[in-house]
N, C-alpha and C positions, 0 to 999 in steps of 0.2 A: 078822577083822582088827579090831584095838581102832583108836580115835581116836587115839589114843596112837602106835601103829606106822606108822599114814598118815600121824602129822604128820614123824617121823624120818626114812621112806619120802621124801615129798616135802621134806623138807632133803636128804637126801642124792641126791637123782635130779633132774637137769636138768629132765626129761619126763615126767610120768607119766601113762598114763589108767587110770582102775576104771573095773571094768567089773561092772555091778552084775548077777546075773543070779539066779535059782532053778530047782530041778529041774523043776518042772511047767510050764517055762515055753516052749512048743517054740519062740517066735519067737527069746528067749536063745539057744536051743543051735543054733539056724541061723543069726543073726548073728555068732554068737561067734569060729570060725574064720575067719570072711570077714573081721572085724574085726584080727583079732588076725594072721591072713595079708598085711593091707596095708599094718600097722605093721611087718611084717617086711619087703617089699619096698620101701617107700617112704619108712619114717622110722625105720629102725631104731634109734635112740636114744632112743625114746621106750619107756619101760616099760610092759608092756602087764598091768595085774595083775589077774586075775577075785575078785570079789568075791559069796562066796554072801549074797543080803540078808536069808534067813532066817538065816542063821548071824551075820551082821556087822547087826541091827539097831538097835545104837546107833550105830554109824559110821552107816549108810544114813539115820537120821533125824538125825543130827548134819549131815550132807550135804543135805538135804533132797532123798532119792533117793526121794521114791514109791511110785515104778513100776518096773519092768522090762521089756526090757532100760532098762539107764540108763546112759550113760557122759559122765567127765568127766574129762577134759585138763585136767593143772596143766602150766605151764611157767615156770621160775622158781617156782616156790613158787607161783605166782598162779592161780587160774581162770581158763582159757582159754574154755574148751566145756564145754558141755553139750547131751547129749538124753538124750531119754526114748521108746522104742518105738522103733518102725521109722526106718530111717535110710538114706538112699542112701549106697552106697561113694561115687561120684561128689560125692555134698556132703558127706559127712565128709575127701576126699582136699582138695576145694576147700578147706578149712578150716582146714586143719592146715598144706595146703602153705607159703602166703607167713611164716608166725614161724616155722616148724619149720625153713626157707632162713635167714630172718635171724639166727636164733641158734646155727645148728650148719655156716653155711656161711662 
């Protein structure tokens, strides 16, 4: 993904999170579905879009995404969230919950 398609991406999408990940990366590929399973039951408005950061490194450093995993919630065009590494479902759900209500309820 170019800078370019994230910013049209995030014009045209309410919600969005990248989700920054690489193959060698096993905590990526075990957060990935759990992440991406609790935007499906819980806020499914929000676009959930995986981002390989070998592949996307000038978005990823245009973002200043680091590390891996990394993800980051725009809402409204605007930076909501961010982390980097490990993450509880539990406080990424706390997190998203109360704007993801205000704006889509």
């Amino acid at each position: 993904m170019t800078f370019e398609e994230f910013n049209t991406l995030k014009a045209e999408q309410p919600a969005v999170m990248l989700y920054f990940f690489n193959d060698v990366c096993g905590v990526c590929h075990t957060l990935r579905p759990k992440v991406e399973n609790l935007l499906m039951e819980e806020f499914p408005k929000v676009r959930f879009v995986p981002v390989n950061a070998l592949e996307s490194m000038e978005l990823a450093g245009q973002l200043r995404m680091l590390s891996v995993p990394g993800m980051l919630l725009f809402l409204d065009g605007k930076e909501y969230l961010r982390y980097n590494g490990m993450v509880s479902l539990q406080e990424l759900e706390s997190k998203i919950f109360r704007p993801y209500h205000l704006m889509f309820d």
